[in-house]
C-alpha positions as CSV (number, residue, x, y, z in Angstrom):
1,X,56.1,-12.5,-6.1
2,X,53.3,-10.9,-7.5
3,X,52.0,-10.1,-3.8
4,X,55.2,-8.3,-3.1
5,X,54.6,-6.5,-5.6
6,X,51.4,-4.9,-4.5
7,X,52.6,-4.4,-1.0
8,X,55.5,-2.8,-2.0
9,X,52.6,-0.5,-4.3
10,X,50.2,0.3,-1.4
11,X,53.4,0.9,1.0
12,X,54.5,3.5,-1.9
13,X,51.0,5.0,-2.4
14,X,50.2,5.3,1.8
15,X,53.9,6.8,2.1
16,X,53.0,9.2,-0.3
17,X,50.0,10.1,1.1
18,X,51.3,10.9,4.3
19,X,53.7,13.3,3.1
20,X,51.5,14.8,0.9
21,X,49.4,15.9,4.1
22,X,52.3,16.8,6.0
23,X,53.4,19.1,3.2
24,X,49.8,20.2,3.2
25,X,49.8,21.3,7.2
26,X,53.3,22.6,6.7
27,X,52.1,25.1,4.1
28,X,48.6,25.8,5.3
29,X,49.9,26.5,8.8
30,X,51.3,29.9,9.0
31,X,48.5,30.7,6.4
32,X,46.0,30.1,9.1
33,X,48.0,32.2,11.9
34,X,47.9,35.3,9.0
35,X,44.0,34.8,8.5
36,X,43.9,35.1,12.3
37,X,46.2,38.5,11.8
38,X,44.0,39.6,9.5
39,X,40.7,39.3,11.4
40,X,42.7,41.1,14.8
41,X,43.4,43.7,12.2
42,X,40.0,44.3,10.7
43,X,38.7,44.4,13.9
44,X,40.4,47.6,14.7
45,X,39.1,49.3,11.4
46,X,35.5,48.1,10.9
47,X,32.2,47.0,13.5
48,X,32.0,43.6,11.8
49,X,31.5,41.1,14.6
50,X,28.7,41.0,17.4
51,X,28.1,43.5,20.2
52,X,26.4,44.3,22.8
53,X,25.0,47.8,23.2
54,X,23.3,50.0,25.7
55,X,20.8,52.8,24.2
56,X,19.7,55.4,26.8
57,X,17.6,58.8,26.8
58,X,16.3,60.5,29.1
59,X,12.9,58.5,29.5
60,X,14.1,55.0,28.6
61,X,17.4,52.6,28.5
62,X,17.5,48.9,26.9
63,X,20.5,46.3,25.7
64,X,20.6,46.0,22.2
65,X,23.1,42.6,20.6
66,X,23.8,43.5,17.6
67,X,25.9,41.5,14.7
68,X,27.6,43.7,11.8
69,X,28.3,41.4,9.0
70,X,31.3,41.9,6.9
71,X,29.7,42.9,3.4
72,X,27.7,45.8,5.1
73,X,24.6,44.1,6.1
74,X,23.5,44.0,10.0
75,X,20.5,42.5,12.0
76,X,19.9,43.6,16.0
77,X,17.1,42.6,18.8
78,X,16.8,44.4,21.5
79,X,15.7,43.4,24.9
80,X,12.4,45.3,24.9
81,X,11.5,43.7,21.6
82,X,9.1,41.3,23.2
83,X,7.6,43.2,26.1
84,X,3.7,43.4,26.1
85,X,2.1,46.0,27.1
86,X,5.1,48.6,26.3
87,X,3.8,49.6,22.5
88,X,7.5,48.5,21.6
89,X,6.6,45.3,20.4
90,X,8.7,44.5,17.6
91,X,11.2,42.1,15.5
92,X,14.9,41.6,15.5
93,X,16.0,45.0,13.3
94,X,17.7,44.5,10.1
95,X,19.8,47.1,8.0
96,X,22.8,48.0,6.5
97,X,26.2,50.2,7.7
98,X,28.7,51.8,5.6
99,X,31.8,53.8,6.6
100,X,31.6,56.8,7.2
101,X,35.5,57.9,7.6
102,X,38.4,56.9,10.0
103,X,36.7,54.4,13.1
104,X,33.0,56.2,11.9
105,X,30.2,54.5,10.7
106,X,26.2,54.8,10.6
107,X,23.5,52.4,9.9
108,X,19.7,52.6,9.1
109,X,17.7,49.1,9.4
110,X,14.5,48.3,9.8
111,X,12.4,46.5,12.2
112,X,8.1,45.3,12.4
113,X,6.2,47.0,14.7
114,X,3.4,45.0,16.5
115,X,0.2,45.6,18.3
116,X,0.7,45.0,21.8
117,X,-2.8,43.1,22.7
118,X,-3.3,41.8,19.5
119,X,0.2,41.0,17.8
120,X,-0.9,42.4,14.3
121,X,1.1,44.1,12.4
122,X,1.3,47.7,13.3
123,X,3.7,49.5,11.1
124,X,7.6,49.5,11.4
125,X,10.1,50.7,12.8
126,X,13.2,53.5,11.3
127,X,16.6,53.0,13.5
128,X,19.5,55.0,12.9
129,X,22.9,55.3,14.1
130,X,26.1,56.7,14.1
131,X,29.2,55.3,16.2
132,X,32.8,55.9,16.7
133,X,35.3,52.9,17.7
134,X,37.3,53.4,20.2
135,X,41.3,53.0,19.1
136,X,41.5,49.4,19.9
137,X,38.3,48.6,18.3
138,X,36.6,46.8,21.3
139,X,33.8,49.8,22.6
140,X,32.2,52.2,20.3
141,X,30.0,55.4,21.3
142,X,27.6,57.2,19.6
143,X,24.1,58.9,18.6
144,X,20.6,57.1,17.7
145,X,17.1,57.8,17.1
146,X,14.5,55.4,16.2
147,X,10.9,56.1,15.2
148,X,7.5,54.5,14.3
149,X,5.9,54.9,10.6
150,X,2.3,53.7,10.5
151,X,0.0,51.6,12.4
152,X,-2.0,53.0,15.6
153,X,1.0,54.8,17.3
154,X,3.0,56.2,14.9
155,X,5.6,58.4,15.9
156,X,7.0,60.1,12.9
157,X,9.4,62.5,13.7
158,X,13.0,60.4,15.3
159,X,13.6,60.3,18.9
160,X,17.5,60.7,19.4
161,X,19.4,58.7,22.3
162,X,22.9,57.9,23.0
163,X,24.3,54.8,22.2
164,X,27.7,52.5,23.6
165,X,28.8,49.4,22.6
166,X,31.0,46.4,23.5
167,X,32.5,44.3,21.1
168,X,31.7,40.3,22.1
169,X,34.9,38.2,21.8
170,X,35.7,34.4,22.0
């Protein structure tokens, strides 16, 4: 009798596990679909996520993927970062964004700048932006300028260029 007993004790304890989960996915369900809500939302009203942008002037145009991380912090490479022989040579860029008002926004970041021949450090790079999302949050356009403090080819005063941007989706 007494192993009837602890059957009937593991049968209670298993049944009572099980609905104890399916309580668990019934209540965390429609939680999950309002997270998802949520992020569709603040994607309309804010750059966080990861994009890929295209940053033209007159004498130059390069891809720039860049990832805006919810708390205001940001890092960006750019597809010219590691081309020798360009005086461009430099690390991914890292920096922060605030809002600016409505879908506007700027950042600043940083980035190294490297000698070309050698790879030595050669001063760093000042990036700046300011971009305007589009009403469905997906493109953004706007106005740059980047420029070069220290090292053997500084250029210290901001070169400005025009900016656009994709938002990347799953």
């Amino acid at each position: 009798m007494g192993s009837q007993l602890v059957g009937r004790r593991e049968v209670l304890k298993t049944a009572g596990a099980v609905g104890a989960a399916g309580l668990l996915a019934v209540v965390t369900g429609p939680q999950v679909a309002a997270a998802d809500e949520r992020e569709d939302e603040r994607d309309l009203r804010s750059p966080a996520g990861t994009w890929f942008e295209t940053d033209e002037s007159a004498t130059f145009k390069f891809g720039v993927l860049v990832t805006f991380d919810v708390g205001g912090g940001l890092v960006a490479t750019a597809d010219i970062d590691s081309i020798k022989n360009s005086n461009l040579l430099g690390s991914p860029t890292h920096g922060a964004w605030v809002k600016t008002g409505g879908r506007s926004y700027r950042w600043f970041g940083k980035a190294f700048s490297f000698n070309d021949t050698t790879g030595a450090l050669d001063g760093t790079y000042e990036i700046k932006e300011t971009l305007t999302l589009n009403e469905r949050g997906d493109r953004f356009e706007g106005q740059g300028a980047f420029r070069i403090v220290g090292g053997s080819h500084p250029i210290p005063n901001f070169i400005p260029y025009t900016t656009k941007g994709e938002r990347i989706k799953a």
